[in-house]
LOTI-608543 format. One record per residue (C-alpha): residue number from 1; chain; residue in one letter; z, y, x. Coordinates in pm, whole numbers, plus 50000, padded with zeros to 5 digits. Each point is the difference from the previous one (the first is absolute). Layout:
// residues N
+------+-------+------+-------+-------+-------+
| resi | chain | resn |    zz |    yy |    xx |
+------+-------+------+-------+-------+-------+
|  NUM |     A |    A |     Z |     Y |     X |
...
+------+-------+------+-------+-------+-------+
END
This chain:
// residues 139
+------+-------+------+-------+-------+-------+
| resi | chain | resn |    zz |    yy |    xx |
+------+-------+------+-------+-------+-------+
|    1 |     A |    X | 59641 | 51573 | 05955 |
|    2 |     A |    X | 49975 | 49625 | 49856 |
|    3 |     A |    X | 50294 | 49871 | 49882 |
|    4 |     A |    X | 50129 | 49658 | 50141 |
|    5 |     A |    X | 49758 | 49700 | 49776 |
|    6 |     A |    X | 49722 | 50226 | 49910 |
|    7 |     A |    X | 49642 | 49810 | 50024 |
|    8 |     A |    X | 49795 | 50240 | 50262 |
|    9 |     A |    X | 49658 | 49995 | 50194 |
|   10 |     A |    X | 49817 | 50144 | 50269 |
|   11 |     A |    X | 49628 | 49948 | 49966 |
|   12 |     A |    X | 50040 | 49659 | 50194 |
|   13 |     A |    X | 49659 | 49839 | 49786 |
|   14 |     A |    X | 49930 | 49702 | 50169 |
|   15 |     A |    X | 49635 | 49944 | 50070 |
|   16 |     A |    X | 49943 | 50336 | 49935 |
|   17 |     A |    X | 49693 | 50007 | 50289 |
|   18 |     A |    X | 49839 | 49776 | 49799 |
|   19 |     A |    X | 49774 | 49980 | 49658 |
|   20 |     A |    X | 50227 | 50171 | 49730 |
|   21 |     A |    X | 49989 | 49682 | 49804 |
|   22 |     A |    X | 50223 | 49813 | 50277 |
|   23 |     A |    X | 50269 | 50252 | 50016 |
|   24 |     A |    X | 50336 | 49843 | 49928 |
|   25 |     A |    X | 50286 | 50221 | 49785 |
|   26 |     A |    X | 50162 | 50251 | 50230 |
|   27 |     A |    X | 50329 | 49809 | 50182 |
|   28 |     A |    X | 50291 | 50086 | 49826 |
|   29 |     A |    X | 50346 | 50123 | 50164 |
|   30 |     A |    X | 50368 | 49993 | 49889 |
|   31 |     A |    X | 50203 | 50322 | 50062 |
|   32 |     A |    X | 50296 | 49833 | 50203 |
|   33 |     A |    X | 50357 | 50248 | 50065 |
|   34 |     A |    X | 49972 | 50140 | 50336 |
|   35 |     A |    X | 50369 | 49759 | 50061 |
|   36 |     A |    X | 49831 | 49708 | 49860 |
|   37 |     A |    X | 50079 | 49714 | 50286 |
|   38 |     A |    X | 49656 | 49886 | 49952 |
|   39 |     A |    X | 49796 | 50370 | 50143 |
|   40 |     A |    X | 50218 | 49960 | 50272 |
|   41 |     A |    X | 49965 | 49644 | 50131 |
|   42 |     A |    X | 49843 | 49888 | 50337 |
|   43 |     A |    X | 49999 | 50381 | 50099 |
|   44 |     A |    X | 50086 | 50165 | 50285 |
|   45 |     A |    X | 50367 | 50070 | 49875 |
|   46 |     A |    X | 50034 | 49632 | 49861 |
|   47 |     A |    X | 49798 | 49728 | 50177 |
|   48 |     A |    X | 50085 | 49768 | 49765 |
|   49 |     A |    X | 49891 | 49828 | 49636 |
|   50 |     A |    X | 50294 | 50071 | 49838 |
|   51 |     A |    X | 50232 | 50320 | 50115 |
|   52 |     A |    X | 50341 | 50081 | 49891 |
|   53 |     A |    X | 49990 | 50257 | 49694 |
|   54 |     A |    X | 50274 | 50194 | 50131 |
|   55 |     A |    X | 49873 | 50054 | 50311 |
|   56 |     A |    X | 49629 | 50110 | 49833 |
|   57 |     A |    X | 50188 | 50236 | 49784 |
|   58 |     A |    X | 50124 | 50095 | 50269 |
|   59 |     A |    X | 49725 | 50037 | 50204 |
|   60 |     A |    X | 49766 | 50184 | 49722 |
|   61 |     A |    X | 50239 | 50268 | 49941 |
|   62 |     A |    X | 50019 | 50098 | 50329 |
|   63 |     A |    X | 49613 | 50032 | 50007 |
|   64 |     A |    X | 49992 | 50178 | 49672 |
|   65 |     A |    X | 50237 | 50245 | 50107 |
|   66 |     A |    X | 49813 | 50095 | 50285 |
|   67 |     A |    X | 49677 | 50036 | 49811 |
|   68 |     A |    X | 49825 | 49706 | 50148 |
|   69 |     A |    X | 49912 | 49837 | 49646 |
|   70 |     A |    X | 49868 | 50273 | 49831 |
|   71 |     A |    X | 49711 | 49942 | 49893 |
|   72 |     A |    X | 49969 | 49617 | 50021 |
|   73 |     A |    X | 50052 | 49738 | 49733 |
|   74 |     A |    X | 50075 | 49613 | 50082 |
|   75 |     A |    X | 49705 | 49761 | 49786 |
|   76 |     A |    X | 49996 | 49669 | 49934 |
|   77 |     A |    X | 49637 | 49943 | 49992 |
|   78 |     A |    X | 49894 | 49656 | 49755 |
|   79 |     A |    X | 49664 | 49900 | 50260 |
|   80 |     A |    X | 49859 | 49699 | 49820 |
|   81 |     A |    X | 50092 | 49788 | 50331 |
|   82 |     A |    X | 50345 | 50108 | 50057 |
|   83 |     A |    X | 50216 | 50314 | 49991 |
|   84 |     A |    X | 50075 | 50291 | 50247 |
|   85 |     A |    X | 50272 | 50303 | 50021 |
|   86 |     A |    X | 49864 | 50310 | 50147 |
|   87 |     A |    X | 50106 | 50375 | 49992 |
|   88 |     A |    X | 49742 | 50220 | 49867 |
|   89 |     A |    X | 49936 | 50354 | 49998 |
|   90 |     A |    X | 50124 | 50107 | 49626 |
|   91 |     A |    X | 49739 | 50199 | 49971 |
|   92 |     A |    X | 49742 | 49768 | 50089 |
|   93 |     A |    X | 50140 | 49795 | 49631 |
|   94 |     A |    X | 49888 | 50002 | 49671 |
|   95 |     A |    X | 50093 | 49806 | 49633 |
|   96 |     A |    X | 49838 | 49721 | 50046 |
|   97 |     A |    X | 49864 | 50057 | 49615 |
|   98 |     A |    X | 49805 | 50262 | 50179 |
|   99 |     A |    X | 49889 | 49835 | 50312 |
|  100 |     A |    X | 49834 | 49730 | 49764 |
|  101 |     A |    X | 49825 | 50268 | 49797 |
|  102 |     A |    X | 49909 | 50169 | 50313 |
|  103 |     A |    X | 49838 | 49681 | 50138 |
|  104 |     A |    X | 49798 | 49930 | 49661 |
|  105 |     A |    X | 49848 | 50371 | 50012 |
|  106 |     A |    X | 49937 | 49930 | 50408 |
|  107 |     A |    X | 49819 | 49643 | 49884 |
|  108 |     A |    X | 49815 | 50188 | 49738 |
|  109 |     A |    X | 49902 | 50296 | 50228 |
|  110 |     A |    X | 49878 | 49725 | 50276 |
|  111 |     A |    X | 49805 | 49791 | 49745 |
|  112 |     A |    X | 49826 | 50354 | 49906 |
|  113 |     A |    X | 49920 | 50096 | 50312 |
|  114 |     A |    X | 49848 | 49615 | 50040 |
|  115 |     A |    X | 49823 | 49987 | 49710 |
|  116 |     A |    X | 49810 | 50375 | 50084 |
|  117 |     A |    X | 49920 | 50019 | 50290 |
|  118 |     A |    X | 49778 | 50301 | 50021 |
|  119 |     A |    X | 50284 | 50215 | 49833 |
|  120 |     A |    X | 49968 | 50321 | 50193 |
|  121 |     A |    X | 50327 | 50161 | 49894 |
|  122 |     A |    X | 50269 | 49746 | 50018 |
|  123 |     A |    X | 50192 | 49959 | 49681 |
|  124 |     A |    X | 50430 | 50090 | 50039 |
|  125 |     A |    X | 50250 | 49766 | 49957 |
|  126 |     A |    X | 50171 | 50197 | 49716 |
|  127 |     A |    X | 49714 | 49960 | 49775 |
|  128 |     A |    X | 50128 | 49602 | 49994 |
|  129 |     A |    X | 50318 | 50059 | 49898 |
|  130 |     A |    X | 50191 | 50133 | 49680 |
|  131 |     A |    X | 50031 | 50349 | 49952 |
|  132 |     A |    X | 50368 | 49971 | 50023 |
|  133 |     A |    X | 50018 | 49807 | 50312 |
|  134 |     A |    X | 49725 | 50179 | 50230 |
|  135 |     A |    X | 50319 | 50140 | 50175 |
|  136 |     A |    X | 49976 | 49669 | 50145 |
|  137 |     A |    X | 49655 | 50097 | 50195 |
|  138 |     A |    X | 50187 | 50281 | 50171 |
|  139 |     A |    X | 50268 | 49848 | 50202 |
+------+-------+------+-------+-------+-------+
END
């Protein structure tokens, strides 16, 4: 569970089909609280920009209560174009500290695998990161 703020990602690495040295940082999220007005604008309870917070505290409650949130997070996702609100899987998240030092062992992996070719046993993903952080290669 991410508390409401907290900078997150998701191993969204733009670019990441192409040559390791055109990868762009990993897109970084904003935790938002699951009655934030915001997570719950132009959606299929409020069809509209700005909803009443009442009636979205209202609304996410209910929805709680039943069970229907569990497991879902609202994030305000910083694109370099523009921004965007979605609900994802809490699982699915991670500190976004790690999700960058994820992507530099992934870059470093791909730019191995590049540069040898002929490498017969492929080299692991762990073996670019820090000892204390190849928990990170696991989820």
């Amino acid at each position: 569970m991410f508390k409401a703020g907290t900078s997150v990602g998701a191993g969204r690495w733009p670019n990441r089909s192409a040559h390791p040295d055109h990868w762009q940082k990993p897109v970084r999220g904003q935790v938002l609280d699951f009655c934030d007005m915001r997570a719950w604008a132009n959606s299929i309870h409020f069809p509209e920009d700005m909803p009443h917070a009442g009636d979205v505290m209202g609304v996410a409650l209910k929805l709680q209560a039943e069970g229907k949130l569990d497991g879902l997070t609202p994030v305000l996702w910083d694109f370099d174009t523009h921004r965007r609100i979605t609900w994802e899987r809490t699982s699915a998240l991670r500190p976004y500290e790690d999700d960058v030092m994820l992507w530099k062992a992934a870059r470093a992996l791909r730019r191995d695998e590049i540069e040898h070719p002929r490498r017969r046993k492929p080299r692991d993903i762990r073996e670019f990161l820090p000892k204390q952080q190849q928990r990170l290669a696991l989820a």
